[in-house]
C-alpha positions in Angstrom: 14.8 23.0 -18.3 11.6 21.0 -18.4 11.5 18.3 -15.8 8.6 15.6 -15.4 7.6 14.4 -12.3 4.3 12.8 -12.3 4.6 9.4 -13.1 2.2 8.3 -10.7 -0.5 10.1 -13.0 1.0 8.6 -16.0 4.5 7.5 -17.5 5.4 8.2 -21.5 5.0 5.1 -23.6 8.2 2.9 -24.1 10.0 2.9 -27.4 9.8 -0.5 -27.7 6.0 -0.8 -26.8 5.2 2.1 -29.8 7.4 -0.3 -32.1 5.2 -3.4 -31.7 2.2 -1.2 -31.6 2.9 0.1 -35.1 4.0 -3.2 -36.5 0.3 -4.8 -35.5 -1.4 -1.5 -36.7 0.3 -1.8 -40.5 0.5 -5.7 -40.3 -1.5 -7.8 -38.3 -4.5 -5.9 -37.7 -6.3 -9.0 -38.3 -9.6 -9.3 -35.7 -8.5 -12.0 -33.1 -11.5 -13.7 -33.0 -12.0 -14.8 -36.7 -10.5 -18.0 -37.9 -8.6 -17.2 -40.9 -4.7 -16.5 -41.1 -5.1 -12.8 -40.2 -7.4 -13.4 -37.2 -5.2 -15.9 -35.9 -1.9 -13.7 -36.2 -3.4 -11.1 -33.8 -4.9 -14.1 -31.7 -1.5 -15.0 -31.4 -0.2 -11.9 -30.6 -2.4 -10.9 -28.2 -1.6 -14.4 -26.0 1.9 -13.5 -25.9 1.1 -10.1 -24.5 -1.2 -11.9 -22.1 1.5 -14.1 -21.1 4.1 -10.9 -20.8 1.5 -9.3 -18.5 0.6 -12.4 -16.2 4.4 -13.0 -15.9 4.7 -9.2 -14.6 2.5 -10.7 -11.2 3.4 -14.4 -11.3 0.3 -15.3 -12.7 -0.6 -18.1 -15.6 -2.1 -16.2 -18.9 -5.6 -17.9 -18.4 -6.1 -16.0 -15.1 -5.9 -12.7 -16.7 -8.8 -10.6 -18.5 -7.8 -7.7 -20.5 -9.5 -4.3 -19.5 -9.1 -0.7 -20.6 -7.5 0.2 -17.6 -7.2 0.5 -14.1 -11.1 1.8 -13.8 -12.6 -1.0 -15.8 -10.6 -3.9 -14.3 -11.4 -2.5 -10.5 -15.0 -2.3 -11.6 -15.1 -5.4 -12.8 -13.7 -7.5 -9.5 -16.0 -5.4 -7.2 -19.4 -5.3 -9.6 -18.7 -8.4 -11.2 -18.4 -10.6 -7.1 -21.7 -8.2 -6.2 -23.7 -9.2 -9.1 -23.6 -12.9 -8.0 -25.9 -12.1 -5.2 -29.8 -11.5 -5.5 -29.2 -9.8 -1.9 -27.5 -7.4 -0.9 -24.2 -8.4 1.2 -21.1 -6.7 2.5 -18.7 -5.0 1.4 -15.0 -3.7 3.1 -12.5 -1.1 1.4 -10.4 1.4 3.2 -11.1 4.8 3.1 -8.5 6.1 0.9 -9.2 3.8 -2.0 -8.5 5.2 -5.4 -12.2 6.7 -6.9 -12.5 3.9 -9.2 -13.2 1.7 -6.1 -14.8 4.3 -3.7 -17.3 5.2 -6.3 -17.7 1.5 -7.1 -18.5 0.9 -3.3 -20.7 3.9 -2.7 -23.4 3.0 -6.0 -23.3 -0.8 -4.0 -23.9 1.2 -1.0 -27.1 3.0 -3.0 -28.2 -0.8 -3.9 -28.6 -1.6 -0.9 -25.0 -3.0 0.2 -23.3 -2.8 3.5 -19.8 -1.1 3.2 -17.2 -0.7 6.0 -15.1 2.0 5.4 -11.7 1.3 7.4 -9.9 4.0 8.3 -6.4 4.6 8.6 -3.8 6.3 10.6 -2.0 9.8 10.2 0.6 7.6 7.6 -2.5 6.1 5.7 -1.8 2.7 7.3 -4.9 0.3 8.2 -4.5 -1.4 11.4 -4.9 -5.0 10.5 -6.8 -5.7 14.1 -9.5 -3.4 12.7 -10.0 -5.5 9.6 -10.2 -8.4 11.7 -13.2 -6.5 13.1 -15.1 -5.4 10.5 -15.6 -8.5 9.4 -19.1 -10.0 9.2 -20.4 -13.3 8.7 -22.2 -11.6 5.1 -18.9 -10.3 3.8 -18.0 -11.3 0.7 -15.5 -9.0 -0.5 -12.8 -6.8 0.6 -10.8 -4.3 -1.7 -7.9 -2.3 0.0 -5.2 -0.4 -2.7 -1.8 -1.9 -2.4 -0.1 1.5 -2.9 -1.7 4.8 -2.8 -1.5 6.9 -5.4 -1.7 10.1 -3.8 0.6 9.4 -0.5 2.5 6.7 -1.5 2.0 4.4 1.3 1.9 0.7 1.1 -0.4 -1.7 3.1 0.5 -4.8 4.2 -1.3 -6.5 1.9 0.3 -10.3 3.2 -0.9 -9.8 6.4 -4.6 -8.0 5.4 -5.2 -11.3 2.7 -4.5 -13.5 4.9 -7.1 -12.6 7.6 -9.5 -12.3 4.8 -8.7 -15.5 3.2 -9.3 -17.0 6.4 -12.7 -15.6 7.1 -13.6 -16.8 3.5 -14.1 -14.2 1.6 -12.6 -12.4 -1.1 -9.8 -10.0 -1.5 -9.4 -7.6 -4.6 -6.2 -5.3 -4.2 -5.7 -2.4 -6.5 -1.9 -2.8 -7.2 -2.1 -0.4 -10.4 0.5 2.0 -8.4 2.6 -0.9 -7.8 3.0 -3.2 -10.9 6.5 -2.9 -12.4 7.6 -1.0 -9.6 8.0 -3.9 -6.8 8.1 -7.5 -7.2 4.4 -9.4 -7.1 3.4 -13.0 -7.0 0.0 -13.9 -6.9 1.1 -17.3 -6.3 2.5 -16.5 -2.4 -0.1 -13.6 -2.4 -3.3 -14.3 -0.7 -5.3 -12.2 -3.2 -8.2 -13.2 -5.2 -8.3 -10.2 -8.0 -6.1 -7.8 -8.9 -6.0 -4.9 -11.0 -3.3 -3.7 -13.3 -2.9 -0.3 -15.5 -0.8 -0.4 -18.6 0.3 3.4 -18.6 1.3 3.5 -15.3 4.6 1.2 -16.5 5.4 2.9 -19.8 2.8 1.1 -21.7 0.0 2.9 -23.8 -2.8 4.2 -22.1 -6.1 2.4 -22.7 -5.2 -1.0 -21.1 -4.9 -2.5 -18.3 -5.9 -6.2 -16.5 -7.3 -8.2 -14.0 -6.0 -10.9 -12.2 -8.5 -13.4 -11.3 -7.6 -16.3 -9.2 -8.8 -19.8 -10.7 -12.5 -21.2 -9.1 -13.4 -17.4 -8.9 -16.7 -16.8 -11.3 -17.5 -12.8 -12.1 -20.5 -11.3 -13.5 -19.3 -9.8 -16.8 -20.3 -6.1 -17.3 -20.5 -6.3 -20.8 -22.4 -8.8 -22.7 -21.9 -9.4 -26.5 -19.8 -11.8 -28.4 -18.2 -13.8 -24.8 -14.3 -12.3 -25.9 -11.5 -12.7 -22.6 -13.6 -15.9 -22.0 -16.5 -14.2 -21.6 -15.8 -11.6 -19.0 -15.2 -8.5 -21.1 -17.1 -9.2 -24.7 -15.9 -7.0 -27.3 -12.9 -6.8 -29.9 -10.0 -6.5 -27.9 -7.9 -3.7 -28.6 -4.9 -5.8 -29.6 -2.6 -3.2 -30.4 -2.8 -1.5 -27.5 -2.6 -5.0 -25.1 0.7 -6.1 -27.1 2.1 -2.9 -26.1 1.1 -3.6 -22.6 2.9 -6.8 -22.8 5.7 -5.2 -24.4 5.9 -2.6 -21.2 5.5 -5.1 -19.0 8.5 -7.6 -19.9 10.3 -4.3 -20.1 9.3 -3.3 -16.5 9.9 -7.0 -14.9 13.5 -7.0 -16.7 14.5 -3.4 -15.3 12.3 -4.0 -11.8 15.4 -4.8 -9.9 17.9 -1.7 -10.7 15.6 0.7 -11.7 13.4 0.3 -8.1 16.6 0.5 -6.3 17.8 3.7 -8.2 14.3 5.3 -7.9 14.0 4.8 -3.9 17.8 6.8 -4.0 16.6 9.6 -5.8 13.0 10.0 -3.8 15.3 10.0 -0.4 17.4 12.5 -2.3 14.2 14.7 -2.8 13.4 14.1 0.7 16.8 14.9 1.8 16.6 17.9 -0.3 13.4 19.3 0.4 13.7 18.9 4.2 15.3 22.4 5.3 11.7 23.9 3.7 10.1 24.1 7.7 6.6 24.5 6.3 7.0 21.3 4.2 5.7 18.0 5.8 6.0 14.7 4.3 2.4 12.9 4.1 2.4 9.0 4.1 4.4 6.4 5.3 8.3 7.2 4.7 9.3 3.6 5.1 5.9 1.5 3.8 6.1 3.4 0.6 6.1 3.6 -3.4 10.2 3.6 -4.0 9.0 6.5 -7.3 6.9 8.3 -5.0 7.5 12.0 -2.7 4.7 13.7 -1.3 3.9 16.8 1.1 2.0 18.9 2.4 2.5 22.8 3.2 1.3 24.1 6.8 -1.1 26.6 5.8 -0.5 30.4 6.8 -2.1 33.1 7.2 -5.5 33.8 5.9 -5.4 32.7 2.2 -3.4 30.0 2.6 -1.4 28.1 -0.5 -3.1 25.4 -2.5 -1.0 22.4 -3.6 -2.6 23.6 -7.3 -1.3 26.9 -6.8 1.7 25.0 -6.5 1.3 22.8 -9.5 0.7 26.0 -11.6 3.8 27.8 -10.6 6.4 24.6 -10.6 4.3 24.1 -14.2 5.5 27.9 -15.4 8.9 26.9 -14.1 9.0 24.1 -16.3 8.6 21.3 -13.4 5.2 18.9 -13.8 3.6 18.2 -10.1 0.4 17.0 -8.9 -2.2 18.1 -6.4 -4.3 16.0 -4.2 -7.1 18.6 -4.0 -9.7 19.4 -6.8 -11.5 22.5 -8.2 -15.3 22.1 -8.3 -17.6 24.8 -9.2 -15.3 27.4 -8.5 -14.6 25.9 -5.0 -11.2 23.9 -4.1 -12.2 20.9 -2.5 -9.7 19.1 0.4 -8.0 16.1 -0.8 -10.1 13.3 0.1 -7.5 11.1 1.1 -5.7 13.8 3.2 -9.1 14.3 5.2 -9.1 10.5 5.6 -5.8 10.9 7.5 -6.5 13.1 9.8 -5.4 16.5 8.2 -7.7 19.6 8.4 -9.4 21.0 5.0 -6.8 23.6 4.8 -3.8 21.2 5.1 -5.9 19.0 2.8 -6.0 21.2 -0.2 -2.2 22.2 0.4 -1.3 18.4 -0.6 1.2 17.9 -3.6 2.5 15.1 -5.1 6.1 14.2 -7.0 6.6 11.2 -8.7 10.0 10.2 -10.2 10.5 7.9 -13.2 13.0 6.4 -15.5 13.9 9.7 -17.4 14.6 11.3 -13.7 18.1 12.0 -12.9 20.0 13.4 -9.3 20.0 16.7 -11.1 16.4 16.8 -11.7 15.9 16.4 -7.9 18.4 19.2 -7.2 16.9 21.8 -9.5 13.9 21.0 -7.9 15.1 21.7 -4.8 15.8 24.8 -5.8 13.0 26.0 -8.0 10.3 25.0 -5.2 11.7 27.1 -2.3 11.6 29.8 -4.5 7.9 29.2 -5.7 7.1 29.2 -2.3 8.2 32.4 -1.6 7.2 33.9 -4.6 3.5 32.6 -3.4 3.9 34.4 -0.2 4.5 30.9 1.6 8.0 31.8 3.0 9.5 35.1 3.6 13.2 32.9 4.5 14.4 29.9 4.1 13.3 27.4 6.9 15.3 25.0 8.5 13.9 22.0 10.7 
């Protein structure tokens, strides 16, 4: 039985996405930007997609500039706002950002920029209060993720925007867990970019947007021939974006029953998983990613489970999981994020991660619940079955 649970890292690509995909790639593979009949076919097919994407958020098409993911478009919103300045200014993200933003932050940080780190509680919640604080009469930018990848939780982005909006600066959320999975509307958001991931929503990898809110000017990162109205120069990849369109017109007609289903089965695993006493839920149970289940294991003893160790034996059983923590040099690093909560090193490298999709079914969860128990034990974790 082969089960896959780590849609949070990526989802397969929808059938209907590959379809268009191969119909552009045999028959309008035309380059968008030249003026005869087989430039303007893929011109016109990659408008639509931008129009199926910008829908997804509530967004018009002309706010939205194609990227090659996630990475690129949070790149863009935080380099492209710093490289207006000839001076350094400030800079706010939360510290449990996904690396594409924390990275981002720390080379500003090496140019010279002021970044406030705000922390978070033992769910991975920022106090809104302390936002309030942090800011400065130089800040120009804030970037907090809208749903974390690795826990699950989800900030109150409303409330956080707002505060910001009212200083007068900006506010870039990374919403790349979150796309396709809850509703969003940039129009009754107060957000000023945001970033988008086409594989994340059963669209092909490679693509992804950013939302930039009209009046906003960005340095582009790229220079060259001025394509997505000069922001990211270079020939789009149109294939790939009509496929993102594709995936996300699929996602915003199935958002409704499939979230609803989804947030059943995750209590399920909850529900399931609960009697395991050395299991502990990390993140927010209610503020939370309706796909998304994750834990940590209280460590024991003195060579304590890693959530990898984990990951390799539900992998052997046939189950896909994720980790939090990381193997560098031979040496398994804490989760980052975990450490930002409040968890020691050893509960930080005992994180793992479950994330439930649109193949997952209530007998997935149940075999789960009863392949991990016994991974644990065959790891040495448990000796009997615990019960809270």
């Amino acid at each position: 039985m082969q089960i896959y649970l780590d849609y949070g890292a990526t989802t397969p690509c929808c059938k209907d996405a590959i379809a268009s995909m191969q119909n552009l790639w045999q028959h309008q593979w035309g380059n968008p930007s030249s003026l005869h009949q087989w430039g303007q076919r893929s011109a016109t097919a990659l408008e639509e997609a931008r129009i199926q994407v910008a829908e997804l958020i509530g967004a018009s098409a002309e706010t939205l500039t194609f990227t090659s993911g996630g990475t690129e478009a949070d790149n863009l919103a935080l380099l492209g706002v710093a490289h207006q300045y000839t001076t350094p200014q400030h800079l706010i993200i939360s510290s449990i950002e996904h690396s594409a933003v924390s990275n981002c932050a720390q080379w500003l940080e090496s140019q010279g920029w002021q970044v406030t780190r705000l922390s978070v509680n033992r769910q991975g919640l920022i106090d809104p209060a302390q936002l309030q604080k942090a800011l400065q009469p130089n800040t120009t930018l804030v970037s907090i993720i809208y749903g974390q990848s690795e826990v699950g939780t989800l900030q109150p982005i409303e409330v956080l925007g707002r505060i910001v909006r009212d200083h007068g600066a900006l506010f870039h959320t990374d919403a790349v867990q979150v796309a396709g999975r809850l509703p969003i509307d940039v129009q009754a958001l107060p957000v000023d970019l945001l970033s988008l991931s086409s594989h994340k929503l059963y669209g092909p990898q490679g693509a992804g947007a950013l939302y930039v809110r009209p009046g906003i000017t960005l340095t582009p990162m790229l220079t060259g021939g001025g394509q997505e109205a000069g922001l990211r120069s270079g020939t789009p990849a149109v294939p790939t974006m009509v496929g993102f369109g594709v995936a996300a017109a699929l996602a915003a007609q199935d958002m409704a029953h499939e979230t609803e289903r989804l947030r059943k089965l995750r209590d399920r695993l909850f529900e399931q998983l609960s009697p395991i006493s050395e299991l502990f839920v990390t993140g927010d149970r209610q503020q939370r990613l309706p796909h998304h289940a994750s834990f940590y294991l209280q460590p024991q003893g003195d060579s304590p489970i890693s959530g990898r160790a984990i990951v390799r034996q539900m992998n052997l059983a046939g189950i896909a999981i994720s980790a939090g923590s990381a193997c560098h040099s031979g040496t398994l690093s804490p989760s980052p994020i975990l450490k930002a909560m409040g968890y020691s090193d050893a509960e930080a490298r005992a994180g793992i991660r479950l994330t439930l999709g649109r193949a997952t079914t209530e007998a997935d969860i149940d075999w789960v619940a009863v392949v991990l128990p016994q991974v644990l034990t065959q790891l040495g974790q448990r000796t009997i079955a615990g019960v809270r």
